[in-house]
N, C-alpha and C positions, 0 to 999 in steps of 0.2 A: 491688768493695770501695770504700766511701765514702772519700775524700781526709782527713783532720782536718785544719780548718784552722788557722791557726797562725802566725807572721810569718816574714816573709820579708827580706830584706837584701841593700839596694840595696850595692852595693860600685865603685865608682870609681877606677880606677888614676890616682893623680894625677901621681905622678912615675915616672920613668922606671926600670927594673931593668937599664939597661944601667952596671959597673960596679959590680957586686955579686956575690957568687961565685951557683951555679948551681942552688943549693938555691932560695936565692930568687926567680931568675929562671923555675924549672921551680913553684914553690909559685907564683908572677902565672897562670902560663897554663893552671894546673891549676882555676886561677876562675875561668878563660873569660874574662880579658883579655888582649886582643893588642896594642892602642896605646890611647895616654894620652890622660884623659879617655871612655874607655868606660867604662859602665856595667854592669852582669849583676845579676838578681835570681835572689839564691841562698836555699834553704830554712835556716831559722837550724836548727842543730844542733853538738854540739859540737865535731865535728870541724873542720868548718867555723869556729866560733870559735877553734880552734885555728891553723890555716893564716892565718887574717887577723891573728892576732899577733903571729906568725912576721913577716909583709911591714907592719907596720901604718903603717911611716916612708915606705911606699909609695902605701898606696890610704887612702882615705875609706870611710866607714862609715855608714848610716843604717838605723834599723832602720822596715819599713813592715808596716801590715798586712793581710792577705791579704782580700781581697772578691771 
């Protein structure tokens, strides 16, 4: 089955989830960040823009696209 391709989002944990209740510390690691200043390229979708709204005072956001 052929991929569609589509953009993707770079997402950057910049600041730290320690000191936050647990929702949002368990919404960071559910995007596959584990310490600050990593990176993950995630498929944009809306769930997905969802969860990085939730943490947005957290991570950094740039939208790239897929090649």
């Amino acid at each position: 089955m052929p991929e569609a391709k589509g953009k993707l989002l770079k997402v950057t944990l910049c600041k730290s989830p320690i000191g936050y209740n647990r929702k949002q510390k368990a919404t960071v690691q559910s995007l596959g960040l584990r310490r600050l200043r990593q990176s993950v390229l995630i498929g944009d979708a809306p769930q997905v823009r969802g969860m990085i709204a939730k943490v947005s005072h957290l991570v950094a956001v740039e939208e790239v696209d897929e090649g």
